[in-house]
N, C-alpha and C positions, 0 to 999 in steps of 0.2 A: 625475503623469507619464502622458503616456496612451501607452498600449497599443504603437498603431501607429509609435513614434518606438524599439521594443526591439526589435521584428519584424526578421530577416534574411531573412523568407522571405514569399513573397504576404500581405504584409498589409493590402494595400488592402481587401481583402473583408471581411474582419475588421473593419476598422475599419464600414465600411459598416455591419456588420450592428448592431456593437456600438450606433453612434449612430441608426439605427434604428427602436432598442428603446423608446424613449424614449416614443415616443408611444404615447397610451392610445389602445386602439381602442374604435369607435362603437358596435361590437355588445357587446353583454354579456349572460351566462349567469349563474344563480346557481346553487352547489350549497349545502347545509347539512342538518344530522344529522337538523331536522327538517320537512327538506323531502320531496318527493311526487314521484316519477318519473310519475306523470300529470297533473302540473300543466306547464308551458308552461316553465317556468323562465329565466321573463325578468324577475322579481320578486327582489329580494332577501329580502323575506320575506313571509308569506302576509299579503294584504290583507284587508280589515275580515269579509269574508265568508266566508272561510279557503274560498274555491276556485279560487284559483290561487297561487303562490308558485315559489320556490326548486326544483330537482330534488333527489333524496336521494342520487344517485349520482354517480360519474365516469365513469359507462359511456352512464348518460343523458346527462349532459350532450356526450360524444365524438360521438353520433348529432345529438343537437341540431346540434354545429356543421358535420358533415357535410352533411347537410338542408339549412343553410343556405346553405351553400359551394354542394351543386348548385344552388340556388337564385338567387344571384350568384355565377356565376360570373367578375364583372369585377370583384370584390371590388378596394377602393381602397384600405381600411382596415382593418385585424388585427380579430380578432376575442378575447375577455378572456372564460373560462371562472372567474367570482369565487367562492372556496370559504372559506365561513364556517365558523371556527373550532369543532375538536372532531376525533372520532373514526371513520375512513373503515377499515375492517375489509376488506381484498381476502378474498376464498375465490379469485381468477383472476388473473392478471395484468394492468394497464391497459395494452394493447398498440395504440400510435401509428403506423399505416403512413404511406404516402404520398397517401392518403386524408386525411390529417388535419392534414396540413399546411397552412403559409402559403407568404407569398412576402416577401421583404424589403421591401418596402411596406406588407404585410398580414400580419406575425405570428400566431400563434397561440397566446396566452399560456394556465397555467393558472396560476393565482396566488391567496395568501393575501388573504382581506378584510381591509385595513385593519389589515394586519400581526398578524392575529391569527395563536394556534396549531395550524396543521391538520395532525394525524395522520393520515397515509397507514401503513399496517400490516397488517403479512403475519400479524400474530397476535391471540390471542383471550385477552380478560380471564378469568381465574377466579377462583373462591370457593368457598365452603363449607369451608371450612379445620376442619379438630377434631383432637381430640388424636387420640395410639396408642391404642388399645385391645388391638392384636393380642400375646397374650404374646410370640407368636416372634417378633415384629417387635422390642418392645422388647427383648427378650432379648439379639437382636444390636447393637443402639445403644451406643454408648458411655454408660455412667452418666449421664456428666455431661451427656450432652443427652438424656435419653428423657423431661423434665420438660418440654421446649422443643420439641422437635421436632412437626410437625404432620401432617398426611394431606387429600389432597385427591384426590378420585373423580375422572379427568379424561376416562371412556369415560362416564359420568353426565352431563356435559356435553359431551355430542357429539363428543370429540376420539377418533378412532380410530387415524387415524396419529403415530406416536411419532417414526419416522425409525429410522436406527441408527447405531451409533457406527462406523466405515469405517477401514480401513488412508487413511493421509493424511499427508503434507509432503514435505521436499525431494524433487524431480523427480517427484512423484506428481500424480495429478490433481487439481485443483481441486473439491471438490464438497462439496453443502450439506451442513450440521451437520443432527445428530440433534434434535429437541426442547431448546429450550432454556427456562430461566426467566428471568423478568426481572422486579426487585423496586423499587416505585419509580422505573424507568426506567432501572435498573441494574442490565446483566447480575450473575448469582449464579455460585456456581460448583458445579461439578458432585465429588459427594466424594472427596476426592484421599488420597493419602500418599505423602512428606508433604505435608502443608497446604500449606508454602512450601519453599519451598527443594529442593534433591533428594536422592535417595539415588545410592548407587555403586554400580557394580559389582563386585563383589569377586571373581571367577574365569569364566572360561570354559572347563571344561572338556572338552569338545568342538572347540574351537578359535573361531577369528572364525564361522566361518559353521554353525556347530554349532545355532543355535537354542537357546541357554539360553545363561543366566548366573547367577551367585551374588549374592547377598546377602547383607547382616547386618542381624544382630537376629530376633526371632520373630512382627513384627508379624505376617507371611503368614500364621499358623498361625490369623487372631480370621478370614478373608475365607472365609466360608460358599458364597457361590455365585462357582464360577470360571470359567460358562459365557459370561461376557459381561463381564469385568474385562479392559482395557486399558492398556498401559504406552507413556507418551510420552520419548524421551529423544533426546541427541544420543548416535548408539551409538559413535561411531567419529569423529567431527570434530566441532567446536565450532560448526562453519555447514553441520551437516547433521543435521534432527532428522525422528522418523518415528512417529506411530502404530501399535503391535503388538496384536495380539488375541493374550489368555493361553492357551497350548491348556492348561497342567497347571503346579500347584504340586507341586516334592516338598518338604514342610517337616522330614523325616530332613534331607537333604542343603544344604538353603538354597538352591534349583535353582528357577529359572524358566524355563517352555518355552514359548515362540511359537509363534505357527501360521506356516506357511514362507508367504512369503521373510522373513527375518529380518533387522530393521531395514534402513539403507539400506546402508550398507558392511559386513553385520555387527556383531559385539558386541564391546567393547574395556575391558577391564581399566578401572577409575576412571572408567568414562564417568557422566554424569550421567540418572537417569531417574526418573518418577514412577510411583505406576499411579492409574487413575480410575475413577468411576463403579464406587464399593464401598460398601455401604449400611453394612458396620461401619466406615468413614471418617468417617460423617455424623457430625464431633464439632465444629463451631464454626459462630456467627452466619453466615447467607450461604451455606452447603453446601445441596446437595438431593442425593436421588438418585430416579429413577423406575424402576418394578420395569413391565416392559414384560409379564410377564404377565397380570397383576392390571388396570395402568392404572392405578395409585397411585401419587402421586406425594407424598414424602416435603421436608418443608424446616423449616429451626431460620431465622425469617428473623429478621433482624437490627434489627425495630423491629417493634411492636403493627402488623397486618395491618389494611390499613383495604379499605372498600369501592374497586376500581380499581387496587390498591397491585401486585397478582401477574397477570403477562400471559405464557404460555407463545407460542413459533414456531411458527409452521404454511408459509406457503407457503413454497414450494424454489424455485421459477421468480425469478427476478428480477417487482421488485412494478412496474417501471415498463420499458416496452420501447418504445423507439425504432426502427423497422425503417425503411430508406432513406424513410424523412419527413425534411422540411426545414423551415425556419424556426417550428421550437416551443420555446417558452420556458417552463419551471417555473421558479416565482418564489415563494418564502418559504417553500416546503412542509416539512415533516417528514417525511421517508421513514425507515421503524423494522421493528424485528420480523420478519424472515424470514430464511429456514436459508439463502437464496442471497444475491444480489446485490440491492442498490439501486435502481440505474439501467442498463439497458444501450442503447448507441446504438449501432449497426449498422448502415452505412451511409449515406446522404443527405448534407444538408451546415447550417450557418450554425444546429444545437442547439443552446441554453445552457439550463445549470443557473445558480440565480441567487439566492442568501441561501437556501440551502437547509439544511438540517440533516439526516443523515444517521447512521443510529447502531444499535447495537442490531442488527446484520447477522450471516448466517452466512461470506457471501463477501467481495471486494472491494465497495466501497460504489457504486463507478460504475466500470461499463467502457464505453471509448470507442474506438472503430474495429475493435472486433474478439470475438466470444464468449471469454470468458478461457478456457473449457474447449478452443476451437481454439487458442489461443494456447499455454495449458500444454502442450499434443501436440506442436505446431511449434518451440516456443523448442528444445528438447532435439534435435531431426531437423534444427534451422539450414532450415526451411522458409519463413521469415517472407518469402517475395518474392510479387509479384506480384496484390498482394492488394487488391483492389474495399472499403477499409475507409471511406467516409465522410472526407469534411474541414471544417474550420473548424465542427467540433462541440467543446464545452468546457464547463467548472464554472466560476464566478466566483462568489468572498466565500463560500464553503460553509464552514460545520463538518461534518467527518468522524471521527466515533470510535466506539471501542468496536464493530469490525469483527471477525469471525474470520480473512482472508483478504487482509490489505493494502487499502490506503484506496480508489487510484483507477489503473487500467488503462488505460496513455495509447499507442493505436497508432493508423495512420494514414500514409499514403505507399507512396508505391511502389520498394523497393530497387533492384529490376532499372534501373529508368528512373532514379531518384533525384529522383523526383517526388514534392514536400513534400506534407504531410497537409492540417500549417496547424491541427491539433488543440491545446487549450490547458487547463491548469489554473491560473489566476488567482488570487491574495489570498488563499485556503482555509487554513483550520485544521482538520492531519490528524494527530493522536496517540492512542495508547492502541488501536493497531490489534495487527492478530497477536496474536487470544486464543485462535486454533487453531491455524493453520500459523504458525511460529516463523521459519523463515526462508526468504530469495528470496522475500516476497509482500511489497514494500515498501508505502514512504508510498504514492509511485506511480512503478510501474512503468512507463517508458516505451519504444518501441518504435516500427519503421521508418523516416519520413522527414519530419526538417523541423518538429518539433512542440516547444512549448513549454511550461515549468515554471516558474513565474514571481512572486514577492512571497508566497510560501506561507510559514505559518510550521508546519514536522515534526518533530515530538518522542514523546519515550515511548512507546520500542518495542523489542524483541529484538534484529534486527536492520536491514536497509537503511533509509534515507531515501528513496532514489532508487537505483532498478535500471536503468540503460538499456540498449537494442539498437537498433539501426540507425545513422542518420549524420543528421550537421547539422542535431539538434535544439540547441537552445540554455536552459540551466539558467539562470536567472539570479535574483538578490533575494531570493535565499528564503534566512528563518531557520534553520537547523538544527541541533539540540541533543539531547542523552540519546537517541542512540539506540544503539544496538547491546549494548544494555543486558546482555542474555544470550548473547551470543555469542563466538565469538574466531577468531581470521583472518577476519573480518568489515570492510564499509567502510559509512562512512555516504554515501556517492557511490559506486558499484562499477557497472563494465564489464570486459568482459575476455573474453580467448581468441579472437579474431576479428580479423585484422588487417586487414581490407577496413571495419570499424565506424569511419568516421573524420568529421572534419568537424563533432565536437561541441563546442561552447563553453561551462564554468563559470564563471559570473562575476559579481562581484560579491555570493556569498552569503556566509554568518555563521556558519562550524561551530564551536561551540564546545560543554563539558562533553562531549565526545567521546573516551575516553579505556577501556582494558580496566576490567572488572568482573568477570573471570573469572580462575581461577589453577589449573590442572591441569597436574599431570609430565608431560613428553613431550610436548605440546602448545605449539603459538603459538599465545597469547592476543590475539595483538596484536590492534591498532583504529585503523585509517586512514579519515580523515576524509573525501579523491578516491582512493579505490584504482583504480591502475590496471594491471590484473590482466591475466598472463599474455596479454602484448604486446599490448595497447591499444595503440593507435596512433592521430595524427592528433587528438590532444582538448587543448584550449589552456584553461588554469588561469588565468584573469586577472580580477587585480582583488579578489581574495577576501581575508578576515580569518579566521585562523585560530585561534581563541585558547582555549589548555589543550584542544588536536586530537589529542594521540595522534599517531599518524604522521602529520602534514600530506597532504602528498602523495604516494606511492608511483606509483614507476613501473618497471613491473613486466615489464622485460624490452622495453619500446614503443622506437617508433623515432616521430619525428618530432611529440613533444610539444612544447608550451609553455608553464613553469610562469614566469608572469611579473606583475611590481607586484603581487605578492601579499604580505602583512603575517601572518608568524607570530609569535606569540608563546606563551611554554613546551610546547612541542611537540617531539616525543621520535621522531625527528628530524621537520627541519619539510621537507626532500626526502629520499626514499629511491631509488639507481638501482639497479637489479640487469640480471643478463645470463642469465638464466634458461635461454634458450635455448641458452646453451654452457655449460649444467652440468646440472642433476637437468631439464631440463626439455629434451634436446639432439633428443629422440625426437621432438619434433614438425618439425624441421628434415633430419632426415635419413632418413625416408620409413619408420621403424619407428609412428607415430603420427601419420595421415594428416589429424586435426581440423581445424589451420590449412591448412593447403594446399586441404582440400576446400572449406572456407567462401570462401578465394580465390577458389576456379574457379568456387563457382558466383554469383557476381556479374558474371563474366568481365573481371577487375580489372584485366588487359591491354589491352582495349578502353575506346572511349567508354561509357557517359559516365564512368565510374571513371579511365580513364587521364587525363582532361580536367579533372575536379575534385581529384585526386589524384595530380601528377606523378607524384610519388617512388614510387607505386605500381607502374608498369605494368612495372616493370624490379625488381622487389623482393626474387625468388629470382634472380638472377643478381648481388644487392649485398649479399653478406655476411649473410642477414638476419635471422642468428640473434645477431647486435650491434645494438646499441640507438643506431644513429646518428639522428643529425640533432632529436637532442633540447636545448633551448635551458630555462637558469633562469636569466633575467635580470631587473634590477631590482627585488632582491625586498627584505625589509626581515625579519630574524630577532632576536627579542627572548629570552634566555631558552634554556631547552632546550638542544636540538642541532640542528648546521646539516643537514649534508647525510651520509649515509649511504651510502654504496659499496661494495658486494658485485661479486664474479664479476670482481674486476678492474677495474673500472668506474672514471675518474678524468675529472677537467678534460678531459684529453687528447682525450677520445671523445665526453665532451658539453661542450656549451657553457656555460660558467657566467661570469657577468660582471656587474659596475657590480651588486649586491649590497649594503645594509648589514647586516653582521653584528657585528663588534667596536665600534663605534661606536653611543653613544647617539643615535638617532635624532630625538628634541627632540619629547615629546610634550607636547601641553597641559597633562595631567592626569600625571605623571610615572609616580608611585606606582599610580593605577587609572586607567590608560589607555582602562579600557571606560566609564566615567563621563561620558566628553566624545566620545565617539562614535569613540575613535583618534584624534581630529584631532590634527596635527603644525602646528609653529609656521614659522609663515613663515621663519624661517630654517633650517627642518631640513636635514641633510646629505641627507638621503634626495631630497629636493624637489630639491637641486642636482645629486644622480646620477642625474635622471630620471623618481620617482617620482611616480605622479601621484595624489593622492589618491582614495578610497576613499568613494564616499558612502553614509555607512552610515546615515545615516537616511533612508534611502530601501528599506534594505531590511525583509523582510518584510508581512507584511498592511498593516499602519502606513503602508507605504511606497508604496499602490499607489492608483490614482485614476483611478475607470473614465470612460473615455471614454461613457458612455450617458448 
């Protein structure tokens, strides 16, 4: 299917740029590991006389095609920057202005040769690996690894800066990891207890905001140095975890003391937490730890060390930056190894990323339309308007994983005006993210106006798939599975709290094994598949397959949803309505808790363009608005489970529910495993005669998707 036939919003340009792409351009650069920055680098590899050839850099070759550009400047045809397979080491970042740009007739690709593998990396190979010799060192090792564990000098090989481990997660800033390892192309992990799983907390005495909590057991009593041991946990909620730096152990008492401010809501009886980066921890395959006085760095790796096998992070900058440049294209690259970001695109318009492979990152893997460090400041102040971010910049066919900070950062548009971005994430596969912020850093986060998420297949992860803010982006074909894996009151689709957020369409995606993995007293574990959280409003649920979702769809206090032709099956319930607003949540309606009402005003929701895209809008606090009218579940199809869940009162009465099958077998192909033959329903289903229109599910995910280029 191509592209521009799912667009709701300018996708003429898009299409444009995508079809393109196509053509090879006339000029070509080479780069390769052993090529020569004073060679000419118009050569793919150095000719007979070995004086001229290939460039060795990416930095040569960015001048090369400046050069050339001033040079024609009536350039008719793109210009193809070819980088032969191997190992490109940044010490800086490759930073793309407007300088370096093309034009949609004249691209400016940088691209793999011939589909080979080119590492682009923020980090640097080491070696020299040997055993402990130091008694104190091994003294403190656990037995059973001081026969395995190894040593490597890493201020011997040039590495000075370590990084540090930082206070970080929910509502905290975004910012790069400390030094990390990475074994065989896979992150290690830094020495924990416990290994897996977590501990509790066992007392507060002091109270919530006390700075300490209790423990059991006497492990704390073997952790020698406490100057730089860190504890990560969720202190107080199941979707809110936080980075602590130890000020002091007391092992009389089982008392752990933080440095202030202490966790995010404080510290809570049975909360779950770890601590990290303890060298008496180093006890299994895959642990390190690094003693930042010395510059030793410690690791049991988990198979015979070969030449190449151990690669620590070095740069914090994002390794690729995009600054209001237009039409460049990275094409098959590997971008890996740095405490920051990926890719950042900031401004211009008509970027793609394109079979690219991303991994092995401190932050998110790409941000688009915006620095994520101004984004994390603004999401929390509801500042996101007004903002100069780039359009019809996007990822397409990328793998993304093994991220510290969520996969991809999708903003773009303009709130105030309601002026779409036209920003896109295409076909990509993003799982195994969140190895440091746990939660709110999704698949990808999306954000302002008019941007798209589309044929992605997102999995394995803590918590979100998909975060969004703003209005009239459009979710659509994308797989999504296992995620909220450690969380609870979590959603694998979540918005919320913002009743001016409207105008957003999910449809046609695939949530399924989405379901709680958490069990804590006192606590909602729950896992809703489209949470629509603390009156969302305005966001239409069509078309989608639900299957073993956990709460389907919650709607959570919203006025003017529509959960429609959507197919649950064992889902626990498969709609949830509540009236939030006229019970524990009454404060944001009657001027004690000013959140909603400010985020109102300051769009000026009463006015064009809001009151014009959004009837029901502009008269909102004058209609009841803490009731959840004008919400619609029609046509849907429930298999299994439970149908519809009603809280705060909440009945037929107030929302619209109709033409529904629930008590009736719907007539599927495949009776017994439904998911086998794609859902499909047999031409004479009942469903089909109340309306239903099928679901085309082999259309969604990566599988599902067919670039227009």
């Amino acid at each position: 299917m191509a592209i521009w036939k799912t667009l709701p919003f300018g996708s003429f340009s898009l299409l444009l740029m995508l079809t393109s792409m196509h053509c090879f351009a006339t000029m070509n650069f080479y780069v390769s590991p052993n090529g020569n920055d004073a060679w000419s680098g118009r050569f793919p590899s150095p000719n007979r006389t070995r004086t001229d050839g290939p460039f060795a850099t990416l930095f040569k070759a960015q001048q090369a095609v400046r050069a050339f550009k001033r040079q024609h400047p009536s350039l008719k045809e793109g210009i193809t920057v070819w980088i032969e397979g191997g190992r490109y080491e940044l010490r800086q970042p490759l930073t793309l202005t407007r300088e370096d740009g093309g034009t949609a007739q004249a691209p400016v690709r940088y691209a793999a040769w011939h589909h080979q593998t080119v590492s682009i990396t923020g980090g640097k190979l080491i070696s020299r690996w040997q055993p402990i010799t130091d008694p104190h060192i091994l003294e403190r090792l656990p037995a059973a690894a001081r026969d395995h564990v190894l040593q490597c000098d890493l201020r011997s090989q040039g590495i000075q800066d370590f990084g540090q481990l930082t206070r970080r997660g929910f509502g905290l800033p975004i910012v790069p990891t400390p030094l990390e390892l990475f074994f065989r192309g896979e992150p290690m992990q830094l020495a924990r207890w416990p290994l897996h799983g977590y501990a509790t907390i066992t007392s507060t005495p002091a109270g919530p905001q006390g700075g300490e909590f209790g423990y059991a057991g006497n492990e704390p009593s073997r952790w020698r140095n406490d100057q730089d041991i860190w504890v990560h946990g969720y202190w107080t909620f199941d979707w809110a975890d936080s980075y602590e730096k130890i000020a002091s152990i007391d092992t009389a008492q089982h008392l752990i003391h933080t440095v202030p401010p202490h966790g995010v809501y404080g510290y809570q009886v049975g909360s779950r937490w770890y601590a990290l980066n303890v060298l008496e921890e180093l006890a299994a395959p895959g642990e390190y730890y690094l003693d930042r006085n010395t510059g030793l760095l410690y690791f049991w790796p988990p198979a015979p060390i070969r030449e190449g096998d151990t690669e620590v992070s070095i740069l914090q900058t994002p390794l690729i930056t995009l600054s209001d440049a237009s039409h460049i294209i990275l094409d098959g690259l590997t971008i890996e190894c740095g405490r920051g970001c990926g890719v950042q695109i900031v401004g211009g318009d008509h970027n793609l990323l394109i079979h690219c492979t991303l991994r092995n990152l401190g932050e998110y893997a790409v941000s688009i339309g915006d620095d994520t460090q101004n984004y994390q400041n603004a999401i929390y102040a509801n500042t996101l308007l007004n903002r100069q971010s780039g359009s019809h910049n996007g990822i397409e066919e990328c793998a993304i994983y093994n991220t510290g900070s969520g996969g991809v950062f999708l903003g773009g548009g303009d709130r105030q005006t309601l002026t779409p971005g036209g920003n896109f994430v295409i076909g990509c596969t993003i799982h195994d993210y969140n190895r440091w912020d746990f939660t709110y850093r999704a698949g990808v986060n999306i954000d302002g106006v008019g941007n798209l998420i589309a044929y992605n297949a997102i999995y394995n992860a803590p918590h979100n798939a998909i975060l969004l803010s703003g209005n009239n982006h459009l979710i659509e074909f994308n797989d999504i599975h296992d995620v909220c894996l450690d969380t609870g009151d979590a959603g694998a689709f979540y918005m919320g709290r913002d009743l001016s957020m409207r105008g957003n369409t999910v449809r046609y995606n695939y949530f399924h094994n989405i379901e709680p993995h958490i069990q804590r007293a006192n606590a909602f574990e729950g896992v809703q598949s489209v949470y629509l959280d603390d009156c969302a409003s305005g966001t239409t649920v069509y078309g989608n397959i639900f299957f073993h979702a956990g709460c389907a769809v919650m709607i959570g206090g919203g006025r003017d949803n529509s959960v429609e032709n959507n197919l649950f099956l064992y889902c626990d319930p498969a709609v949830h309505v509540d009236a939030r607003g006229l019970s524990w949540a009454k404060d944001w309606f009657n001027g004690k808790d000013p959140v909603l009402i400010s985020r109102l005003e300051a769009v000026h929701y009463n006015q064009p363009p809001y009151s014009i895209a959004y009837p029901h809008l502009a008269n909102i606090l004058q209609d009841d608005p803490a009731v959840p009218k004008y919400n619609e579940i029609v046509h849907n199809i429930c298999v299994g489970g439970t149908w519809i869940r009603w809280l705060d009162g909440m009945n037929d009465r107030i929302v619209t529910v109709k033409d529904n099958l629930v008590t009736t077998d719907p007539g599927f192909l495949t009776p017994q495993a439904p998911e086998k033959s794609g859902f499909e329903l047999l031409a004479h289903s009942p469903a089909l005669r109340m309306g239903f229109r099928p679901i085309p599910f082999n259309q969604i995910g990566p599988k599902g998707f067919t670039s227009s280029r």
